[in-house]
Every structure is written in C-alpha cells, then in structure tokens.
C-alpha positions as CSV (number, residue, x, y, z in Angstrom):
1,X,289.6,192.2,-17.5
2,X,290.5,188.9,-19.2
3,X,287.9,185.8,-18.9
4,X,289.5,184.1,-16.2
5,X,289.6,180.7,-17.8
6,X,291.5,178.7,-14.8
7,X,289.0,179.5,-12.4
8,X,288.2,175.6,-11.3
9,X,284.9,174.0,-12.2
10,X,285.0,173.3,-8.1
11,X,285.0,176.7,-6.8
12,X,283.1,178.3,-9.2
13,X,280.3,175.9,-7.7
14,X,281.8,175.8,-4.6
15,X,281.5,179.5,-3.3
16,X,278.1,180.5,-4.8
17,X,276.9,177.3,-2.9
18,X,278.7,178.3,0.4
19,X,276.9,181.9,-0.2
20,X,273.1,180.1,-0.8
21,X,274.1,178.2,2.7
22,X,274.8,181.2,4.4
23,X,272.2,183.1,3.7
24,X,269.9,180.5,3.9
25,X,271.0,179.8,7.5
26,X,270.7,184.0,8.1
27,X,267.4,183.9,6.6
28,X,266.0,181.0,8.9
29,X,267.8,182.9,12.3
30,X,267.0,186.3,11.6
31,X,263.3,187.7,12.0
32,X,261.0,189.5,13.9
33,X,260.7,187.8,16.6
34,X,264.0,187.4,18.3
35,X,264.4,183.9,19.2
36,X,267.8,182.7,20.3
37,X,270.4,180.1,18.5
38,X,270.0,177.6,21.3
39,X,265.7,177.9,20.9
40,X,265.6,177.8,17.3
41,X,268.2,174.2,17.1
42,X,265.9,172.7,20.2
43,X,263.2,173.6,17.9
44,X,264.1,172.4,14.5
45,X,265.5,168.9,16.4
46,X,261.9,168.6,17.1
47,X,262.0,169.7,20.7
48,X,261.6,173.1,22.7
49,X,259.1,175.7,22.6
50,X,256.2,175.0,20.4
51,X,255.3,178.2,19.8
52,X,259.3,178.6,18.6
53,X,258.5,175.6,16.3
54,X,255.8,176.7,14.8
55,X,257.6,180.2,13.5
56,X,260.6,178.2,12.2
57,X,258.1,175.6,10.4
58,X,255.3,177.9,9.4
59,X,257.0,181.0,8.3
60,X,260.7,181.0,7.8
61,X,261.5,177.6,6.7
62,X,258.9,178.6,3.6
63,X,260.6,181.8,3.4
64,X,264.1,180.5,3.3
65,X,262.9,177.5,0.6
66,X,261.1,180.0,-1.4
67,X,263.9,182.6,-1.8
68,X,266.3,179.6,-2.9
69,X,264.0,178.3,-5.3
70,X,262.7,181.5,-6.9
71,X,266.5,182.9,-6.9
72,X,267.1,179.5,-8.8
73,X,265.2,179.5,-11.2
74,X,265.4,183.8,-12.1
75,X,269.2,183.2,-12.6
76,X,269.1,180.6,-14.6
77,X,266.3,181.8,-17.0
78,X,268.4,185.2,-17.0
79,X,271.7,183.0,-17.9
80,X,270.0,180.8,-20.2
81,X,268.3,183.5,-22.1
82,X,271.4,185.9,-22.6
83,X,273.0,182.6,-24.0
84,X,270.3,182.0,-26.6
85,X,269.9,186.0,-27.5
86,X,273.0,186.8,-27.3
87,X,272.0,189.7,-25.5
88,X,273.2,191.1,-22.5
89,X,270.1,192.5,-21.5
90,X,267.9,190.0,-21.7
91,X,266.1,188.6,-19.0
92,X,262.8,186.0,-18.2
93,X,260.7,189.6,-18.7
94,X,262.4,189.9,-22.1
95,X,259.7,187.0,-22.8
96,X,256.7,188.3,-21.3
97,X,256.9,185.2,-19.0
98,X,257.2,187.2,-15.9
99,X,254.3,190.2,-16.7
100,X,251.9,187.4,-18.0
101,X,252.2,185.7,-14.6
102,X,252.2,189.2,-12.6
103,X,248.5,190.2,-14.7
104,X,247.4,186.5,-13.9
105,X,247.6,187.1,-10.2
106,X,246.5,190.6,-10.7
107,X,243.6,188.7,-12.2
108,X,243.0,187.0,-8.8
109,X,243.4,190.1,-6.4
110,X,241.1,192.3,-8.9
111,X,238.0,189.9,-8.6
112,X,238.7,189.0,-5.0
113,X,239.3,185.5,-6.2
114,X,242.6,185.3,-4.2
115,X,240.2,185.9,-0.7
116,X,238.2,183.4,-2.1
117,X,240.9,180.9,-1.4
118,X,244.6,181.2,-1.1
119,X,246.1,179.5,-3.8
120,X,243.9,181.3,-6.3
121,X,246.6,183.4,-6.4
122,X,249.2,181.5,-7.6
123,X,247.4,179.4,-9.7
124,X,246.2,182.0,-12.1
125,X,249.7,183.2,-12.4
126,X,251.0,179.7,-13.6
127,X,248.1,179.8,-15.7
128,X,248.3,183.1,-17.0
129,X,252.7,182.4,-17.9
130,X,251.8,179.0,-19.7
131,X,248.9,180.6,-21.9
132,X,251.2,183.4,-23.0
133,X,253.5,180.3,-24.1
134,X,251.2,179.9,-27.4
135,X,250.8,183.6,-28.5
136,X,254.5,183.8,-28.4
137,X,255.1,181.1,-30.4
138,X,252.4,181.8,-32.7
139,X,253.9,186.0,-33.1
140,X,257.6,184.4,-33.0
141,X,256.5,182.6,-36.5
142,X,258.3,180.4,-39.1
143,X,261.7,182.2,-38.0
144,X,263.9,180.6,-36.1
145,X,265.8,183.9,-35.5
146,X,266.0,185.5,-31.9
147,X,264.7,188.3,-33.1
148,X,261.6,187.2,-33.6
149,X,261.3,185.3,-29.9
150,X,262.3,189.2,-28.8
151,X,259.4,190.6,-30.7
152,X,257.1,188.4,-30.1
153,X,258.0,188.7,-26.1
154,X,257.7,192.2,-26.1
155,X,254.1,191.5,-27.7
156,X,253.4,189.4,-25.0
157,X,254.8,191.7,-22.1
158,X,253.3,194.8,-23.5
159,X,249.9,193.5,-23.3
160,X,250.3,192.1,-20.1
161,X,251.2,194.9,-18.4
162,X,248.6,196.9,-20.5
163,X,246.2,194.5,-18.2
164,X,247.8,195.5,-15.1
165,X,247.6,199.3,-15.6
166,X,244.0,199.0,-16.6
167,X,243.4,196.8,-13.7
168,X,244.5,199.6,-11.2
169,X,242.9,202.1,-13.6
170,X,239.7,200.5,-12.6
171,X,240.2,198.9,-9.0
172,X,236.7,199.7,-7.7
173,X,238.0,201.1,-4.5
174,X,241.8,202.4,-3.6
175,X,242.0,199.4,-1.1
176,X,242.2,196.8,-4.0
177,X,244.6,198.9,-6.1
178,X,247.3,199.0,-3.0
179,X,247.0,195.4,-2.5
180,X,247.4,195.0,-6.3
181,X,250.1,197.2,-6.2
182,X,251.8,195.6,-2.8
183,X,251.9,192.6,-4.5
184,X,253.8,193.7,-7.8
185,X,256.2,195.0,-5.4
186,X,257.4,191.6,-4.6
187,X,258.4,190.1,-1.5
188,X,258.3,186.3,0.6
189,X,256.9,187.2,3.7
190,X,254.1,185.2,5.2
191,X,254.2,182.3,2.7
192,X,253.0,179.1,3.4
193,X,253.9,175.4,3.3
194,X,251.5,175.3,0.7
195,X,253.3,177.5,-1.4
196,X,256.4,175.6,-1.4
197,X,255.0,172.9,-2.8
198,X,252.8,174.5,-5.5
199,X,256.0,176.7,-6.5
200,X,258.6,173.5,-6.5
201,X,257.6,171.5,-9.2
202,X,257.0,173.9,-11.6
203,X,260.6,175.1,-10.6
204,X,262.0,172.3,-10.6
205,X,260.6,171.1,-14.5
206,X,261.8,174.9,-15.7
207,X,265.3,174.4,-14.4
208,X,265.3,170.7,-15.6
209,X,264.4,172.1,-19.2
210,X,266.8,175.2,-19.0
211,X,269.6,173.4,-17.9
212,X,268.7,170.9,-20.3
213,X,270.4,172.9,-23.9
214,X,273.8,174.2,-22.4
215,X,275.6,172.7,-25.8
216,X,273.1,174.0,-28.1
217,X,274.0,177.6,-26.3
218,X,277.2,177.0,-26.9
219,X,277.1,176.4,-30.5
220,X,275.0,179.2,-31.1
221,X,277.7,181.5,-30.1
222,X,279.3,180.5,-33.8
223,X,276.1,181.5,-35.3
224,X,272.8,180.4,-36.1
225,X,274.0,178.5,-39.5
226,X,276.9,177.0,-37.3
227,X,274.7,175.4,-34.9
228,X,271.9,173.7,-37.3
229,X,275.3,172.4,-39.0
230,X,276.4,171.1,-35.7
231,X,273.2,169.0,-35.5
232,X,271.4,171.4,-33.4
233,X,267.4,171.6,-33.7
234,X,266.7,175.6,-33.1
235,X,263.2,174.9,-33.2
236,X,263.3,172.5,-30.5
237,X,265.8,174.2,-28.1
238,X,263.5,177.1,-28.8
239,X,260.4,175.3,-27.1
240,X,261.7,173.9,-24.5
241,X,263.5,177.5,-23.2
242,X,259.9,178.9,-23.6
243,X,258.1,176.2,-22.1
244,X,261.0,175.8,-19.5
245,X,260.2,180.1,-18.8
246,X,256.7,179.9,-18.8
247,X,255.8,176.9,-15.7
248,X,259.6,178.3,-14.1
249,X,258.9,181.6,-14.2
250,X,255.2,181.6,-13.7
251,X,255.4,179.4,-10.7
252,X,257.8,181.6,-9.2
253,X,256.2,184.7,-9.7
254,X,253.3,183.1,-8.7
255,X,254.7,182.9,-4.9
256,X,257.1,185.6,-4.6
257,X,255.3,188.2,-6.6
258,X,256.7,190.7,-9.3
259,X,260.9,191.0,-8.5
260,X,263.0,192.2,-11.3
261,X,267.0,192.2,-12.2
262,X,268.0,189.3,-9.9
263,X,268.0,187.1,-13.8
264,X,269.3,190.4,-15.5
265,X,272.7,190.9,-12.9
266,X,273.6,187.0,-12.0
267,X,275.2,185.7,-15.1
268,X,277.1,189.2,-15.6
269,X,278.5,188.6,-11.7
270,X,279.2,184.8,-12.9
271,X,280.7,185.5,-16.4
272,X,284.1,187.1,-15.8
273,X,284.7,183.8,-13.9
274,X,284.4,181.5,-16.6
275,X,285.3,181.2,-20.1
276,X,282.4,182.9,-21.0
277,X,280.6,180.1,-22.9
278,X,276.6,179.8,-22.0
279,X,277.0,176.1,-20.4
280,X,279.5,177.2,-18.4
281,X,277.6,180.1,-16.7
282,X,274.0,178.2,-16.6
283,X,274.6,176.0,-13.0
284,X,276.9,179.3,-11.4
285,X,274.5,181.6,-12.0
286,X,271.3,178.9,-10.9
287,X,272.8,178.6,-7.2
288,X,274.2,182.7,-7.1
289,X,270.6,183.5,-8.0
290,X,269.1,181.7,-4.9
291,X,272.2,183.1,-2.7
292,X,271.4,186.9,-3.8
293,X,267.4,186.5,-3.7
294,X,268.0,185.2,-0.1
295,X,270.3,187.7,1.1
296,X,268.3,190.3,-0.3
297,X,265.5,188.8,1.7
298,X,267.4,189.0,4.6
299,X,268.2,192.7,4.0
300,X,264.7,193.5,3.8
301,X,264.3,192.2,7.2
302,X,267.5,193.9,8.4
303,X,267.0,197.5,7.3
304,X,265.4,199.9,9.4
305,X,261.7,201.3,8.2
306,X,258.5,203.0,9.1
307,X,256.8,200.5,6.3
308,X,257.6,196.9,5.4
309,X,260.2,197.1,2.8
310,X,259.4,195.0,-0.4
311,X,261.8,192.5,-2.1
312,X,261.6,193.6,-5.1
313,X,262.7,197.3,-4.1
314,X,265.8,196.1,-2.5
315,X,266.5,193.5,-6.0
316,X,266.4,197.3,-8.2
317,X,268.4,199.0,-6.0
318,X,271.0,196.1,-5.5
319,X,271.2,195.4,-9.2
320,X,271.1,198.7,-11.1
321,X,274.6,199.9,-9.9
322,X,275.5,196.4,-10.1
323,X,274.6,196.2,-13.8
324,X,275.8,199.2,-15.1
325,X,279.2,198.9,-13.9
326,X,280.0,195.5,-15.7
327,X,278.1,196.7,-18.7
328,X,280.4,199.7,-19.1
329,X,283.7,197.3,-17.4
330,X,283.0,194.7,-19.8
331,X,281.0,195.6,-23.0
332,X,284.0,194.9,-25.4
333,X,283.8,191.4,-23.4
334,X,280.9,190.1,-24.2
C-alpha cells in the first residue's frame, strides 16, 4: 500500500484525538462498581452521592489520566526512536530505559521499601531510568552512530533485567516474588492522585524533549553525513532523546508498571497515513498511544476472569498480531 500522502494534517490529529476522548470517557464510566450515567455527571458537577464521588475522584479519574499519559509518552518514545534508528523494531526498551526503571521498583518491592511508604515505588524507578542515562552514554562512546546507542542499550537492558531475575531468584519468601512479579505485569488499577502528579511532570519534560528534534529525524533519513551537513548536532539530538527516555519512560513505568509493545505497534498503525517522514508520525502516534493504552485498560476491566487481568497481558496480545502483519504488509515500505 502506497504512503497515503493526502491524508490531512487535521484528521490525522483529529481521529486519534476523538479515540483518546472515547476511551477516556469509557474508562471513567466503566468499572466495578456499577454506577449509573446520571450518578457519575451529579458526581463529577460536584453534587450527588459522596461515596459516588469519591470512586470517580480517587480511582478512575487517576486511572483514566494515567493511561493517557503513560500511552503518551510510550508512543512517542516508540515513534521517536524508530525515527532516529531507523529501525522498525525499536522501542523505549531498545534503550534499557524501560528495564532500568522496572529493576528500580523491583528494588523497592524486594526490600519492602515500597510498604515503607507509597511513592517509594515510583521514585526508585525514576531513579533507577535516569542513572542508566550515564552508563549508556558512557558504553555508546565517541560514536555518533545508532549502533552504538543500540549496543550500549542492550548493555544497559541486559543487566537490568539480570537484576530482576536475581531478585525473584532470591525473594526471601514466594509472597514477595508474586508481588514482584504482579507488578512487572503491568497494570493502572488502584493508583492514586499522588501518582498523577509524580508521573506528569516527568512525562510531560520527556515528551517536551522528544517532540522537540522532529527535523533532525527527518534529515537523518538522508543519512548520518547528510544531516551534520544540514546543520544538525547528532550529539545533541542524541542527549536529549536519552534524557527525554530516561525521566519519560522512567516516570511512566514508575506508575503503571512494566507494559510492553504499545511504543513498538503505534507508529506502524500511524505511518501508512502519512508520508512516512519521523516528524510527521511523532504527535499521531503521541495521542494514538494514550487512546490504545486506555482502551486496553478498559478491556482489562471488560473481559471476563477468575483473576484480575493485567495490562500488560492484554498490550502483548493486542500488539503481536498487530505488528507482524504490517511488518510483513509493509517491509519493502519502510
């Protein structure tokens, strides 16, 4: 299939946008406790049912801001990375940025640190993603090659998640290693407030610095010897994607735990829509990240189970099939 390059600049944000609304207004309606249209409007108007209120305020209004923000800012580190790589497959966990953060908050459930207090948690897993930040550049080298950032990333990953393994490998009691392992799963239920706001900025600056190089993507697409000649600093672009990865990605792992291929399948379901250059797919595939995350959280609520299903089980399952199929539709695309 062609690139459809008269797809206007208007719809293409138009109809991701209308999906993020949708879902976030399924998202706030839909939940265990059935509570009907009419209650939950009295409610958020500041009126009705207090008890009504407080389930609209306290859980799913976090839930609902959480999914859109983490959704956010997985699509675009997925777009913006596959831009800069050139590589289809790459995603924030190409980096390490995402297993750093999942070993820091392993890190807090492991020494009971995260009972201690309940943003011990996330904390360490912000942490954890901006101190992987100077091993990678320090592995990644003189080079200003891609190659290296992948190298040095799957350094980076590969002894995170060494941590992980030999944190369940010695939980002192099979309680701690299902927690630890519950919470790799990923998921947004029962966030706070409190989570919200420790997640947002850190979102917010990652997007900010993403978002911030589309034209440098661009004119890597000629070639790294093109781009320097276009006036493009490599080195510079190169620290602010990391530093944009590690405080966007580690605050939203930090909050939503461990949830894979939403920033792997986004900018493949964006990219047939546009003309295929990386600024053109960063802001599309930003706001269809926070739609899918959400509806995907509203699946997990939907589907029938003897267990709570976990986010990031549904994410796989949704975005493997998805995947493949434009990898083997559109591989002589790219």
């Amino acid at each position: 299939m062609p690139p459809a390059r008269g797809t206007p600049p208007a719809l293409l944000i138009g109809l991701p946008s209308l999906a993020a609304i949708l879902a976030a207004l399924a998202s706030l309606f839909i939940g265990p406790a059935g509570i009907p249209v009419a209650d939950s409007l009295a409610a958020l108007s500041g009126h009705g049912d207090p008890i009504v209120r407080a389930i609209l305020f306290e859980l799913r209004l976090p839930r609902v801001a959480l999914g859109l923000l983490v959704g956010a800012m997985l699509g675009a580190g997925g777009a913006s990375l596959q831009g800069y790589l050139r590589n289809p497959l790459a995603e924030p966990s190409v980096l390490g940025a995402s297993n750093a953060a999942a070993l820091g908050a392993v890190v807090a459930l492991y020494f009971g640190l995260a009972q201690a207090h309940p943003m011990a948690l996330p904390l360490l897993a912000i942490l954890a993603a901006l101190a992987a930040l100077a091993p990678l550049l320090g592995l990644a080298g003189r080079s200003e090659s891609p190659l290296g950032l992948i190298l040095a990333g799957i350094a980076v990953a590969t002894l995170a998640g060494a941590g992980i393994s030999l944190a369940l490998n010695l939980s002192p009691n099979p309680f701690a290693a299902m927690e630890i392992m519950s919470w790799l799963l990923g998921s947004l239920e029962d966030r706070t407030p409190q989570h919200v706001w420790l997640a947002a900025p850190c979102i917010a600056v990652g997007l900010a610095l993403l978002l911030w190089d589309g034209r440098a993507l661009d004119a890597l697409t000629l070639g790294e010897d093109s781009a320097r000649t276009l006036g493009i600093d490599l080195r510079r672009v190169r620290v602010r994607m990391l530093i944009g990865l590690a405080v966007g990605v580690g605050g939203a792992v930090a909050v939503s735990g461990a949830i894979g291929f939403v920033g792997l399948i986004v900018p493949h379901l964006v990219r047939p829509f546009t003309d295929r250059r990386p600024s053109s797919v960063l802001i599309p595939s930003t706001i269809a990240g926070a739609a899918l995350l959400t509806a995907a959280d509203v699946a997990v609520r939907l589907i029938p189970t003897n267990a709570p299903l976990k986010l990031g089980v549904v994410t796989a399952f949704l975005g493997v099939p998805v995947f493949v199929f434009h990898l083997l539709r559109e591989r002589r695309l790219w």
